[in-house]
Backbone atoms as SQL, in Angstrom:
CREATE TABLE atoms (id INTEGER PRIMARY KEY, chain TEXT, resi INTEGER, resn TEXT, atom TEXT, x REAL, y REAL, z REAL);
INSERT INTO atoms VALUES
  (1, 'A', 1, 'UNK', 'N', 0.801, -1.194, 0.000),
  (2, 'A', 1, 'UNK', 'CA', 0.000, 0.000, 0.000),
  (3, 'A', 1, 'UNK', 'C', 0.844, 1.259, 0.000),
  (4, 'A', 2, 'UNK', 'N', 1.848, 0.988, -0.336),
  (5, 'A', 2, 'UNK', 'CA', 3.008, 2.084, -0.674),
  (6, 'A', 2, 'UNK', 'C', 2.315, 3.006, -1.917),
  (7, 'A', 3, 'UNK', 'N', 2.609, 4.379, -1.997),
  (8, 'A', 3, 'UNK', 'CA', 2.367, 5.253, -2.919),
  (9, 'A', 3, 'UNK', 'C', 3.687, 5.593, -3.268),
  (10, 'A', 4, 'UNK', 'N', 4.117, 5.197, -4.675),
  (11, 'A', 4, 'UNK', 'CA', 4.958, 5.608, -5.315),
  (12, 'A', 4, 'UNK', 'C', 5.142, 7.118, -5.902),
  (13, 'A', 5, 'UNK', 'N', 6.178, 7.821, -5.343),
  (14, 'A', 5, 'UNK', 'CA', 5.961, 9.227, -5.782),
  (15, 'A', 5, 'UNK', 'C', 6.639, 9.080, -7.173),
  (16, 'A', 6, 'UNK', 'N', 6.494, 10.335, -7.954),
  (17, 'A', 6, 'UNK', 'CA', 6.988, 10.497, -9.423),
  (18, 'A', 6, 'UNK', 'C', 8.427, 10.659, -9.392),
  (19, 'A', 7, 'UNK', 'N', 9.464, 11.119, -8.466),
  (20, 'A', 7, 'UNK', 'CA', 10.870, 11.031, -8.213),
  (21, 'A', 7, 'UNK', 'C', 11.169, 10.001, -8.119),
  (22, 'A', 8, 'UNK', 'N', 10.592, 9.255, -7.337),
  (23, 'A', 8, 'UNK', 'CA', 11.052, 8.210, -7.204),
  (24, 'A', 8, 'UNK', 'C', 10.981, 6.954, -8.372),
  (25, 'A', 9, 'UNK', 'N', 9.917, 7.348, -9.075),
  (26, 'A', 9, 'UNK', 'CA', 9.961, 6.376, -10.387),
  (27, 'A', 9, 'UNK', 'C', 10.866, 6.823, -11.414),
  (28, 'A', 10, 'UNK', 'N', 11.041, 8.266, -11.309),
  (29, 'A', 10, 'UNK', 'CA', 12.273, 8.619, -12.529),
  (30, 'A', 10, 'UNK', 'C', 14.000, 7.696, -12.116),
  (31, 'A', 11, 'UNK', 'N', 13.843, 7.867, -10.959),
  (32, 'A', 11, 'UNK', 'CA', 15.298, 7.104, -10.761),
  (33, 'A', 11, 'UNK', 'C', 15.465, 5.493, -11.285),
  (34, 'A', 12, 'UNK', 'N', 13.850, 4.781, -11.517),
  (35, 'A', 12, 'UNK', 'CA', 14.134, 3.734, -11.709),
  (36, 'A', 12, 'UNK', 'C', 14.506, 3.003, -13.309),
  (37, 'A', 13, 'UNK', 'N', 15.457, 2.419, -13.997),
  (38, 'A', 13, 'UNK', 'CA', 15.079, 2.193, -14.843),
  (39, 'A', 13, 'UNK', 'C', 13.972, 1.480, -15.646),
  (40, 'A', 14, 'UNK', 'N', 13.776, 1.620, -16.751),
  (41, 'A', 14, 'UNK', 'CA', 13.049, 1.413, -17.684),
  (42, 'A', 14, 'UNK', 'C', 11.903, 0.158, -17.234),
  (43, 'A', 15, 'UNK', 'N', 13.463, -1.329, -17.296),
  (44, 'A', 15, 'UNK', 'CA', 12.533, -1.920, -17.191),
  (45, 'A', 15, 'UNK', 'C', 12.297, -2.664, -15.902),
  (46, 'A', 16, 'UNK', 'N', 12.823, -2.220, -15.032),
  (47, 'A', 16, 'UNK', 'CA', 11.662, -1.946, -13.822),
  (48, 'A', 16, 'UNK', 'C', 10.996, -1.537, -13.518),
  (49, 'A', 17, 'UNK', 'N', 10.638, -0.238, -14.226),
  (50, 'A', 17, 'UNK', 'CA', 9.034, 0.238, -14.326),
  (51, 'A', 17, 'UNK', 'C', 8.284, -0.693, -14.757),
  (52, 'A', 18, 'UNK', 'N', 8.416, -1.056, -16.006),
  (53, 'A', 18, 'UNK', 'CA', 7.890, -2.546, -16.662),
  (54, 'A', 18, 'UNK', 'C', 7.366, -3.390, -15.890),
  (55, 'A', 19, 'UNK', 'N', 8.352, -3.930, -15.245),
  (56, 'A', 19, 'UNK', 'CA', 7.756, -4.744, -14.009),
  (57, 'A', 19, 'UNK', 'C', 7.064, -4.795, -12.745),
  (58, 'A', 20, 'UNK', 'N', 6.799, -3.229, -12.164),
  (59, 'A', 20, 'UNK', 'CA', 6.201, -2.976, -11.467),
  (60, 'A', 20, 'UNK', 'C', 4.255, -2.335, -11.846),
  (61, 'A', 21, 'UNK', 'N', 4.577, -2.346, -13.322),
  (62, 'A', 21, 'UNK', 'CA', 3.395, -2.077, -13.971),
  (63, 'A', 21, 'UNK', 'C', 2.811, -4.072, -14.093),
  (64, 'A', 22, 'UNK', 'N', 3.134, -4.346, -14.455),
  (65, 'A', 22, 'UNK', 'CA', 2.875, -5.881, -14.278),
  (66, 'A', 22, 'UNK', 'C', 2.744, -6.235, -13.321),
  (67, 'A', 23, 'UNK', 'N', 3.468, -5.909, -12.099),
  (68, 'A', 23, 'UNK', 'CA', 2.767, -6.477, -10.979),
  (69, 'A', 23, 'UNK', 'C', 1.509, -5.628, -10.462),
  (70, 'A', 24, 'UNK', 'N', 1.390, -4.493, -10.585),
  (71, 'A', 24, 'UNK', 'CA', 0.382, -3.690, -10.001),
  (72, 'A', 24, 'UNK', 'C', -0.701, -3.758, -10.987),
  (73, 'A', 25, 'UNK', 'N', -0.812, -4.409, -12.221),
  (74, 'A', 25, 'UNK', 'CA', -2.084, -4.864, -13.137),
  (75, 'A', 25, 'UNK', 'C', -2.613, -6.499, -12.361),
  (76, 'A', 26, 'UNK', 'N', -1.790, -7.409, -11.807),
  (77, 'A', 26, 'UNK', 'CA', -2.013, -8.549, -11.893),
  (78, 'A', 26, 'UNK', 'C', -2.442, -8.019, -9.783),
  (79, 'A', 27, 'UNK', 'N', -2.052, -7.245, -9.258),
  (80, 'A', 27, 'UNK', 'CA', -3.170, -7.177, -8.233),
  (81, 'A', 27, 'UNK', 'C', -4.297, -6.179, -8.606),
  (82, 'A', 28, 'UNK', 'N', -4.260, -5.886, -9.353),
  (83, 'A', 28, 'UNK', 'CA', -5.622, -5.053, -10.073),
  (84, 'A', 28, 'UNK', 'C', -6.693, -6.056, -10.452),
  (85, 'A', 29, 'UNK', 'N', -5.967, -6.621, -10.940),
  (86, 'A', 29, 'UNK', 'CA', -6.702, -7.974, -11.691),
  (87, 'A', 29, 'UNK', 'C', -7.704, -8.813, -10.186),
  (88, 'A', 30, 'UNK', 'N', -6.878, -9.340, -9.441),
  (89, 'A', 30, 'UNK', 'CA', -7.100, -9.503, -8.137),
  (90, 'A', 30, 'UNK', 'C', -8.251, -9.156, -7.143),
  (91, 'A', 31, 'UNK', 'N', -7.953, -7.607, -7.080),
  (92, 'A', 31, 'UNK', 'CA', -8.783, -7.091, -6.463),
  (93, 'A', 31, 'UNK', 'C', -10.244, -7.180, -7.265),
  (94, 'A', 32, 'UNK', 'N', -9.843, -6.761, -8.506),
  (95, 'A', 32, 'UNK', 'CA', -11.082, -6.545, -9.663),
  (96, 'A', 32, 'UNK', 'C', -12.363, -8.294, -8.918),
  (97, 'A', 33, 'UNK', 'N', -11.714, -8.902, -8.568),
  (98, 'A', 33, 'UNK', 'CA', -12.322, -10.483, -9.164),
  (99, 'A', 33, 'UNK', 'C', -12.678, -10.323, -7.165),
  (100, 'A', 34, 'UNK', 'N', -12.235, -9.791, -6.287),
  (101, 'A', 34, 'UNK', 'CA', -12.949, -9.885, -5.158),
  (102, 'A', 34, 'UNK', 'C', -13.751, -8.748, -5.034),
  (103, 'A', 35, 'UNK', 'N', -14.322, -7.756, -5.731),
  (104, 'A', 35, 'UNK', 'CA', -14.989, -6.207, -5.905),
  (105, 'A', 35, 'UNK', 'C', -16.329, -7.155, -6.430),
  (106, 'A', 36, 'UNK', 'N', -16.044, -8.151, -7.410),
  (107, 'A', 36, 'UNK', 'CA', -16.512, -9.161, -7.796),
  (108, 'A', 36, 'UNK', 'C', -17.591, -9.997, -6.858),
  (109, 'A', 37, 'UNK', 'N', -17.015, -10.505, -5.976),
  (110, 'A', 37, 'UNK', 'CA', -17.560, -11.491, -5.452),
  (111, 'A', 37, 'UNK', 'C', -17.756, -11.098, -3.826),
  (112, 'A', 38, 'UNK', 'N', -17.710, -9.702, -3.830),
  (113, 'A', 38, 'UNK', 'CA', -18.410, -8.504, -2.586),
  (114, 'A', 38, 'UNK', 'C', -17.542, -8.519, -1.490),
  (115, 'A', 39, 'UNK', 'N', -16.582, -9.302, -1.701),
  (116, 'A', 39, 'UNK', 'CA', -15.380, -9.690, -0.569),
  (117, 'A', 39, 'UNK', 'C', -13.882, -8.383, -0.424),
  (118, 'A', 40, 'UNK', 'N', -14.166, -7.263, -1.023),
  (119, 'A', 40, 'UNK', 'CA', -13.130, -6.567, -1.171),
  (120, 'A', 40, 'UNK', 'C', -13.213, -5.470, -0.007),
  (121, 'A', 41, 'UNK', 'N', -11.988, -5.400, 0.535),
  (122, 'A', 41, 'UNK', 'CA', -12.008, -4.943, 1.664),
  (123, 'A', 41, 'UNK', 'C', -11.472, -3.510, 1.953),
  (124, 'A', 42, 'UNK', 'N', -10.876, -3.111, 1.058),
  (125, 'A', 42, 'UNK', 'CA', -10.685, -1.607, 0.758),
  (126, 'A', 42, 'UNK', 'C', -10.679, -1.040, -0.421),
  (127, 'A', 43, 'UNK', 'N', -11.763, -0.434, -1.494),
  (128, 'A', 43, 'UNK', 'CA', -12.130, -0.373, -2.507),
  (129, 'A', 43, 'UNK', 'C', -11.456, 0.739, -3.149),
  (130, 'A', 44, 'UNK', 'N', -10.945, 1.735, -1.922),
  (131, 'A', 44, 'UNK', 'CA', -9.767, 3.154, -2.840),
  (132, 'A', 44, 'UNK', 'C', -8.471, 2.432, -3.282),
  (133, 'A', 45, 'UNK', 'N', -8.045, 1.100, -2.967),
  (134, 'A', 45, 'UNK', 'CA', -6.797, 0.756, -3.737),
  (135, 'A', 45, 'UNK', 'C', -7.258, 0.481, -5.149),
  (136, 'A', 46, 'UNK', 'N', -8.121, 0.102, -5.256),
  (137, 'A', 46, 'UNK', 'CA', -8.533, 0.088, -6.726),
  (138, 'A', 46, 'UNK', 'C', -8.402, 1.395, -7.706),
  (139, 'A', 47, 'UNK', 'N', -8.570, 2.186, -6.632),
  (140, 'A', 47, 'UNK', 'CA', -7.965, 3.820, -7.577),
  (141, 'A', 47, 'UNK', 'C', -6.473, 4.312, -7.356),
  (142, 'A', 48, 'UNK', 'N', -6.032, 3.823, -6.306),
  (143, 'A', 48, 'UNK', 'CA', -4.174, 3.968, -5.962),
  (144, 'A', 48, 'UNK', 'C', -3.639, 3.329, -7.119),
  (145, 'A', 49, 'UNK', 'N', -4.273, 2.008, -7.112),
  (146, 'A', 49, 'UNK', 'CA', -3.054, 1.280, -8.270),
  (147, 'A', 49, 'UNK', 'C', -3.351, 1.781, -9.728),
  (148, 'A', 50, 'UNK', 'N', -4.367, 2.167, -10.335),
  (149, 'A', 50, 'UNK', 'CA', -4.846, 2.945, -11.278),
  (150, 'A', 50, 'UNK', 'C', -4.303, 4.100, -11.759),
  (151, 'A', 51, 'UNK', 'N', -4.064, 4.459, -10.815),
  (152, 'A', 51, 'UNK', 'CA', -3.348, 5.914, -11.164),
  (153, 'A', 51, 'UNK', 'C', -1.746, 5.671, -11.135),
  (154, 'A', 52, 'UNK', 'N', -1.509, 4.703, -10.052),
  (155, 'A', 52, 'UNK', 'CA', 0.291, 4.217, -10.219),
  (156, 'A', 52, 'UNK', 'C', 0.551, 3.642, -11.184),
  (157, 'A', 53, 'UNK', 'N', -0.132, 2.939, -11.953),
  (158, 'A', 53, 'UNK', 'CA', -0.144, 2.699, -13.126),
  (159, 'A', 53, 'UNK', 'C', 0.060, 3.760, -14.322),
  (160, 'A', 54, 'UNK', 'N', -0.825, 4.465, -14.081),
  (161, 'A', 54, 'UNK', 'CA', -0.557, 6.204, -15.189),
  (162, 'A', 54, 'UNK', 'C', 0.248, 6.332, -15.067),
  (163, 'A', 55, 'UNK', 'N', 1.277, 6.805, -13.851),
  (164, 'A', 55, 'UNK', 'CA', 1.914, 7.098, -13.606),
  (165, 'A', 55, 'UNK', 'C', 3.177, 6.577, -14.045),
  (166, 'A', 56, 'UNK', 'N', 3.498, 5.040, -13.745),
  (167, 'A', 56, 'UNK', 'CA', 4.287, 4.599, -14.435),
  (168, 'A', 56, 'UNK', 'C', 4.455, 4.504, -15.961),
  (169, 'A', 57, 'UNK', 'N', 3.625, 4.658, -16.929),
  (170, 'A', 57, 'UNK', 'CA', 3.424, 4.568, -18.179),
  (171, 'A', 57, 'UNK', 'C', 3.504, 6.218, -18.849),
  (172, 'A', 58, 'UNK', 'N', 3.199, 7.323, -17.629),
  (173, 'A', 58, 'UNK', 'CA', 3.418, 8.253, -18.277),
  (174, 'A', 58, 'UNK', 'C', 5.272, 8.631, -18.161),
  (175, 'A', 59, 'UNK', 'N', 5.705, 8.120, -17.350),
  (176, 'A', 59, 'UNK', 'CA', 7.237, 8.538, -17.249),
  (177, 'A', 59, 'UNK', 'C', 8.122, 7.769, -18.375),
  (178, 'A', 60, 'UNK', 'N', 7.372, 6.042, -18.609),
  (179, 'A', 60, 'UNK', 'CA', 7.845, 5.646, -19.969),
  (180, 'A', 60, 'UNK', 'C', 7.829, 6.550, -21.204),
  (181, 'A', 61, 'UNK', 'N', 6.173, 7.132, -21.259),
  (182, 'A', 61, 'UNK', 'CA', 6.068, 7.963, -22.900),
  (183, 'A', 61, 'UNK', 'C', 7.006, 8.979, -22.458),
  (184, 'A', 62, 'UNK', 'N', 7.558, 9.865, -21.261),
  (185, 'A', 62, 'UNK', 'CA', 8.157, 11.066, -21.380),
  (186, 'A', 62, 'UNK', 'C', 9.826, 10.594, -21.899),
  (187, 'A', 63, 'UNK', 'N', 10.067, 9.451, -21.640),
  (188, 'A', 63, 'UNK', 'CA', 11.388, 8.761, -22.055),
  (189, 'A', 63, 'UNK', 'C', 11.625, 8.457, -23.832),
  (190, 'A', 64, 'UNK', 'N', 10.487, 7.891, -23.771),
  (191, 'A', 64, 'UNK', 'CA', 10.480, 7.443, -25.164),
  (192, 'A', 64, 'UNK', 'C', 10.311, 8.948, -26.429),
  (193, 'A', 65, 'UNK', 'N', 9.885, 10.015, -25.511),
  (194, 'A', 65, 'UNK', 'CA', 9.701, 11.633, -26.783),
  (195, 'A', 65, 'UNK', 'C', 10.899, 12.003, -26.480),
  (196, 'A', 66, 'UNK', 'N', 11.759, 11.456, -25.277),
  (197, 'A', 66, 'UNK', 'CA', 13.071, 12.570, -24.826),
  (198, 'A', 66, 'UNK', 'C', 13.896, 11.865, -26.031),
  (199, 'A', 67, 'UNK', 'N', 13.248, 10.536, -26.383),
  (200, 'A', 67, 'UNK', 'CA', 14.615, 10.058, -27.489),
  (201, 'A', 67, 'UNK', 'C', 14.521, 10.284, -28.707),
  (202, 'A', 68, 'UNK', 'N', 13.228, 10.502, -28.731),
  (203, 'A', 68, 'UNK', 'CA', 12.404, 10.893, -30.064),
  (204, 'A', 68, 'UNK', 'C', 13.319, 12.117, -30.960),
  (205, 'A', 69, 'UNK', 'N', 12.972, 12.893, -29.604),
  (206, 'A', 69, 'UNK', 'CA', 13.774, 14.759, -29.870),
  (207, 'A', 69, 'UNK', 'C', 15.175, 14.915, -29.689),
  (208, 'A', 70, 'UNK', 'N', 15.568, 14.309, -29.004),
  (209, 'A', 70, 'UNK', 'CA', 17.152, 14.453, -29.353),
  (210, 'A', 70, 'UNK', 'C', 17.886, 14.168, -28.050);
């Protein structure tokens, strides 16, 4: 239940972002399937990991235009 700040994801490379987007989809996934079956027990992580997710994917696209441009 850690909140990843945006500094702290710039320091990480690439593809450990990668992998932390994969893991935070596959407890998304998770939670999704007990939200499901009425058993979910704190329903704002469903919006934490959602947005850590943006988050991680938006610091990829800002990588991928920095190489774009020069």
């Amino acid at each position: 239940m850690i909140i990843v700040k945006t500094k702290e994801i710039r320091e990480l490379t690439t593809e450990e972002i990668n992998k932390k987007i994969a893991l935070d989809k596959e407890e998304l996934l998770k939670l999704r399937m007990k939200q499901a079956t009425g058993s979910l027990e704190n329903p704002a992580r469903l919006r934490e990991l959602r947005k850590e997710v943006a988050r991680f994917k938006t610091i990829i696209r800002e990588r991928e235009l920095e190489k774009v441009e020069g």
